[in-house]
C-alpha positions, -999 to +999 in steps of 0.1 A: -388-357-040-355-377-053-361-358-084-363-324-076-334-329-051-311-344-078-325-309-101-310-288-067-279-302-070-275-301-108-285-261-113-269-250-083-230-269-092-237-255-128-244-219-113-213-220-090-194-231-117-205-202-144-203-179-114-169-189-109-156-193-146-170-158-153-148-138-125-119-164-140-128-152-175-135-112-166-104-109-142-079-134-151-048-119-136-070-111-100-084-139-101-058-166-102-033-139-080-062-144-054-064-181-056-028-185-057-023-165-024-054-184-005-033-217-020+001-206-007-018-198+029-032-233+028-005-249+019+019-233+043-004-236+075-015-269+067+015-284+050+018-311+079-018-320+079-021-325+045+011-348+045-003-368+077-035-373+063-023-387+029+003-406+048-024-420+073-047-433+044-019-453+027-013-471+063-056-476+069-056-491+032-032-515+031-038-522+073-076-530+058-063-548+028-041-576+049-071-574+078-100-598+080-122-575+060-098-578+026-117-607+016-153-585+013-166-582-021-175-548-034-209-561-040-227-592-034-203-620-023-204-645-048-205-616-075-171-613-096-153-585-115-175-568-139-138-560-159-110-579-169-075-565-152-064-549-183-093-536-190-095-523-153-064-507-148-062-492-180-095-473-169-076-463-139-047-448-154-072-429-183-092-415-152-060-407-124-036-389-138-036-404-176-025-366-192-008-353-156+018-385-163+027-373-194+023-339-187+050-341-158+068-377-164+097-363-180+098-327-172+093-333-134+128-350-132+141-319-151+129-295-130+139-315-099+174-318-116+184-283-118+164-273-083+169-301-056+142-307-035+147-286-004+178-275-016+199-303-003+224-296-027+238-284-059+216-284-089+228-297-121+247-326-112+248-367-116+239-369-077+209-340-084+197-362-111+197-391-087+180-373-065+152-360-088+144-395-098+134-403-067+110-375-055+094-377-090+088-412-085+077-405-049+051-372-063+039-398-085+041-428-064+017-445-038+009-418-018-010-400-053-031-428-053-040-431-017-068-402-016-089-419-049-084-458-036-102-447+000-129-424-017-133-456-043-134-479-018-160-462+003-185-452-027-180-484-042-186-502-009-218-483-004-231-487-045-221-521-048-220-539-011-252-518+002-269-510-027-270-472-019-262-441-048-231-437-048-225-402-033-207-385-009-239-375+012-251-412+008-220-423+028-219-391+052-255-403+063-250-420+098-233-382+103-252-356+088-281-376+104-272-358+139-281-324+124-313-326+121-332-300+103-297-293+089-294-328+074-308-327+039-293-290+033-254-307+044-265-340+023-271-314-011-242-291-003-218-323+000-228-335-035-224-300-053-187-293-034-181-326-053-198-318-084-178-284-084-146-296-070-142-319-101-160-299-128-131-273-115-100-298-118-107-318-148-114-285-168-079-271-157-065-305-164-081-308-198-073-271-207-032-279-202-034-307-224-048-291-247-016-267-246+005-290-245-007-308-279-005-274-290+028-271-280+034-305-288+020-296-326+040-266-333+072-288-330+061-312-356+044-290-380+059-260-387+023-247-402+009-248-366+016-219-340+009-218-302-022-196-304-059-199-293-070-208-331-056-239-331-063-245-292-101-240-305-094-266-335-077-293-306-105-289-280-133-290-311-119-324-322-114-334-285-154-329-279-167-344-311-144-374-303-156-369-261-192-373-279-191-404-300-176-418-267-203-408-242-229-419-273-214-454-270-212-458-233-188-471-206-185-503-217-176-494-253-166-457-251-136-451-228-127-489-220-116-495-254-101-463-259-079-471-225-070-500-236-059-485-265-041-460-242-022-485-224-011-504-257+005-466-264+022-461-231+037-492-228+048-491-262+063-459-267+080-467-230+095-497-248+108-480-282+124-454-250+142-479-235+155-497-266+165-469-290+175-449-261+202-450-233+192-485-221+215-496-196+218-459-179+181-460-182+175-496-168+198-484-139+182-454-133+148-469-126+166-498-105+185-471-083+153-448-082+128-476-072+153-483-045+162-448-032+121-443-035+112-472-011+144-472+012+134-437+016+097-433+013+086-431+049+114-403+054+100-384+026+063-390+039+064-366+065+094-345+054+087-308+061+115-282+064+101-257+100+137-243+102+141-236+064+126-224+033+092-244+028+086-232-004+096-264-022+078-290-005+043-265-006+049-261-046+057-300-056+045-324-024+017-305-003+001-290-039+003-330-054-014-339-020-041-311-026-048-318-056-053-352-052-078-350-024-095-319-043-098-347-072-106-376-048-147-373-053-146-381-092-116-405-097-127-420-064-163-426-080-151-439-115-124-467-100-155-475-075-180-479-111-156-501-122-143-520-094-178-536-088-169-577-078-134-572-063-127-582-026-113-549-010-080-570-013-079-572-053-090-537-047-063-521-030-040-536-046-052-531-081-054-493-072-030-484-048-001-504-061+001-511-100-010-479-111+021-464-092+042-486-103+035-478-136+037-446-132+077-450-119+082-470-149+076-440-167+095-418-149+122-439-148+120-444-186+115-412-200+127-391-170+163-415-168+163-409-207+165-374-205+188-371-175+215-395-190+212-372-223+212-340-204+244-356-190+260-372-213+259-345-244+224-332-252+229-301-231+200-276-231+172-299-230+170-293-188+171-254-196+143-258-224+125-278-203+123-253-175+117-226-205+084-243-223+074-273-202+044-281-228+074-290-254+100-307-230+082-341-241+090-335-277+123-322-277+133-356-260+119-375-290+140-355-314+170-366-295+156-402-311+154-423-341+119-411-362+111-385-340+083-373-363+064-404-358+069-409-324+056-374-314+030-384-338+018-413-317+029-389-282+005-363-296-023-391-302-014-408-264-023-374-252-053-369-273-071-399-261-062-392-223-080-363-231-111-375-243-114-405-218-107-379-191-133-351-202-155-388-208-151-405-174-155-366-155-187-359-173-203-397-168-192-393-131-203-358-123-240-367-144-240-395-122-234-371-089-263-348-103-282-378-111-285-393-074-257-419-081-276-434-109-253-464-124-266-449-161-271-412-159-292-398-188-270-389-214-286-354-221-266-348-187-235-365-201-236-340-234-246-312-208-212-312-185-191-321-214-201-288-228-197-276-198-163-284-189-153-277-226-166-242-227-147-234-194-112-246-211-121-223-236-125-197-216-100-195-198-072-198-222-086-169-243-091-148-209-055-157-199-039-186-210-024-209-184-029-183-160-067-186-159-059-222-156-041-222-129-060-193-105-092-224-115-066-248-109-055-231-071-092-229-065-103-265-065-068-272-044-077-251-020-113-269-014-091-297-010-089-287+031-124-292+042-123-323+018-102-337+042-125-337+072-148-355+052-127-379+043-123-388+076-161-393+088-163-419+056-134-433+068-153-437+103-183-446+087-167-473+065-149-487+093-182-488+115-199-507+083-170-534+075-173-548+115-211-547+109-214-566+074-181-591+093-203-597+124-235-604+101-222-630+082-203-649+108-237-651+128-249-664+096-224-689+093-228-697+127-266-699+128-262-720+091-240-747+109-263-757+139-247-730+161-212-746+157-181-724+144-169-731+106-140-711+094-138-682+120-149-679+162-186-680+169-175-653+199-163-625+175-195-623+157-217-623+192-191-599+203-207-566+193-240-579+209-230-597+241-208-589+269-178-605+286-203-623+309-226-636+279-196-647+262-182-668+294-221-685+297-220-692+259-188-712+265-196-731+293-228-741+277-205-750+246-187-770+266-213-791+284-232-797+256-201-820+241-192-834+278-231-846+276-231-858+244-195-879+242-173-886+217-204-896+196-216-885+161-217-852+173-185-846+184-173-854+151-189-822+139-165-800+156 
């Protein structure tokens, strides 16, 4: 019966998917004017909610991280990390928003340079660039990361902690439950509105890198034009190198090519800083990280009801959409490799260093090309709001061996783009595949060609603008998303006080009834009264009045 459900969900998310890639493919320009209007409606009625809700699961994270529950293991609780930390977060990164940091890392600041954020003032000056700094670093900042931590967290409580699939409708149980008939029909359509939302995003994401090292290509070799023939030749060496990846597994596969990853990023950030501006850019990121967190609240809930809100629903609200849209497969790969962590190593693993490196790379490359922009190099703001697939390149000619450092930029976002199209096709077989920890790899090979295909498409149906009417359709499913992110949020919550309560009464009963290392009366609390409790402690109390200061006394 398992079977033939997981077989539902697999042919039906393919068929929506081809369904929807087709119209993409047969009427680009309709199709991504339609999805780009039901975005801007989204966005501009439900601006506020989306900036409450991402703001709201920051504040639940780090209230449950610094709570009684952050020392619960995400599995059993003597288990330990199944990675190393380096290994871990560099898997993080690769998954997030590996090719999105390097996609928008430097340009963001650029665009945010000569158009200030709400308009607050003049574009193209030093106190613009300051300003652009900061909401960069805030776009890319904690909030980003807040959506896939408490989808993680929840998945990876229920796959590691319960020993349930890790799915969306596993978690959505004690909900759907009340429906009835209705149940397994909401459990199924839950799992392929994930399967479909992240088929939808990682293809658009994948498809821009892939312009982008284009883009990236035609600056280095002259040989090489922007044009779909060598878009084909980048995506065909992306899946054969996708292929020998998923061949040799998670542990293998895309661990060691994000560790390679990271070695990349945090050394090209280094030759940045040293060969480029390196005071300006060392003050840059110390002003930016300071405006950023002095600020960060403000900017949280900042929406402009007596102005233009066109800026904050094209940069913040669209980020926010997008990252809930994305939630149900990065969530799902940080909780497959988070397996061992208290939910204290976990949040803070996920919700704060992966931020933090991505404002160091803001502040690097971003604060490099400001100070240049500024300070002589004029034009590379302008070019960068003309081609933003070449702004990254056209910041390394302003540098010393700019051939090989686009070179190694190019390979950065190659690999990003394998372990992406890697991790979305492991995490979306393992959606179709009832949350199985090792999805068959027929299904592995089956998405990637999936997800591949639609790229494809897309760019030779209309270039980024197929992209981005796909890309405008997963945001938009980003809404009801929501909503379901707050009945896990329930659930979880519900779940934590349950497994707290179980083993204190453990504890308790393990000790000859006495309390060791927490209050016997929380843990009775969710099964006794106010009354019960008072009899409990006046029994408590006259046991030790009866028995002395003896032996047993001591024990207390």
């Amino acid at each position: 019966m398992a079977r033939a459900s997981n077989q539902r969900v697999f042919f039906v998310s393919a068929a929506l998917i081809v369904a929807l890639v087709s119209i993409g493919a047969v009427f680009p320009s309709q199709f991504s004017a339609g999805a780009s209007a039901a975005l801007s409606g989204v966005t501009r009625i439900f601006g506020w909610f989306y900036l409450w809700s991402v703001f709201g699961f920051v504040v639940f994270l780090l209230f449950v991280a610094g709570s009684r529950y952050g020392n619960i293991r995400l599995g059993p609780q003597d288990s330990r990390p199944t990675y190393g930390f380096f290994s871990w977060i560099s898997m993080l990164l690769a998954a997030g928003f590996g090719v999105g940091l390097v996609f928008y890392g430097m340009s963001e600041p650029m665009l945010h340079y000569l158009s200030p954020p709400f308009g607050d003032m003049e574009g193209g000056t030093p106190e613009s660039a300051r300003y652009a700094i900061q909401y960069a670093m805030f776009n890319w900042g904690l909030h980003q990361w807040a959506a896939f931590s408490i989808v993680g967290l929840i998945i990876a409580y229920y796959q590691f902690r319960k020993g349930q699939p890790g799915l969306v409708s596993t978690v959505m149980k004690p909900i759907t439950s009340k429906l009835g008939r209705a149940r397994k029909a909401s459990g199924g359509a839950l799992d392929v509105f994930a399967v479909v939302a992240t088929v939808m995003g990682v293809a658009t994401s994948v498809g821009l890198a892939v312009l982008q090292i284009n883009g990236g290509l035609s600056v280095v070799f002259e040989s090489v034009q922007e044009g779909f023939f060598w878009q084909c030749v980048i995506m065909a060496a992306m899946f054969a190198c996708y292929m020998a990846s998923a061949w040799s597994g998670l542990d293998k596969g895309i661990k060691n090519l994000s560790n390679l990853n990271m070695l990349l990023c945090l050394g090209m950030m280094l030759y940045v800083l040293v060969t480029g501006p390196t005071i300006a850019i060392l003050e840059t990121f110390t002003v930016g990280i300071g405006d950023y967190l002095q600020n960060a609240i403000g900017m949280s809930l900042r929406i402009d009801p007596f102005g233009d809100s066109e800026w904050i629903g094209s940069w913040t609200v669209f980020y926010w959409a997008w990252v809930i849209s994305w939630s149900p497969y990065v969530g799902s790969f940080v909780a497959r490799v988070s397996r061992g962590r208290t939910i204290r190593q976990y949040v803070f693993g996920v919700l704060i260093v992966p931020p933090m490196l991505a404002c160091l790379w803001i502040g690097i490359l971003g604060g490099a090309a400001l100070n240049m922009e500024l300070n002589g190099a004029e034009g590379l703001a302008a070019a960068t709001e003309a081609n933003i697939t070449t702004a990254l390149f056209l910041l390394f000619d302003q540098l010393p061996f700019s051939y090989l450092v686009s070179l190694v930029a190019i390979l950065l976002i190659f690999i990003f783009l394998v372990t992406s199209a890697d991790s979305a096709a492991f995490i979306v077989s393992q959606m179709s595949d009832n949350g199985s920890l090792h999805p068959p790899l027929y299904k592995r090979f089956t998405w990637g060609i999936l997800i591949a295909a639609i790229c494809l498409t897309l760019i030779a149906a209309g270039g980024d603008t197929g992209l981005s009417g796909l890309q405008s359709a997963a945001v938009v499913a980003a809404l009801p998303f929501t909503f379901i992110i707050y009945g896990m949020v329930v659930v979880l919550f519900r779940e934590l006080r349950a497994d707290r309560h179980a083993m204190l009464m453990a504890l308790y009963r393990q000790h000859g009834e006495t309390p060791v290392g927490a209050d016997i009366f929380e843990a009775d609390s969710m099964e006794s009264g106010f009354d019960e409790k008072i009899k409990r402690t006046s029994t408590l109390v006259n046991r030790r009045i009866n028995t002395g200061r003896g032996a047993n006394s001591d024990r207390v």
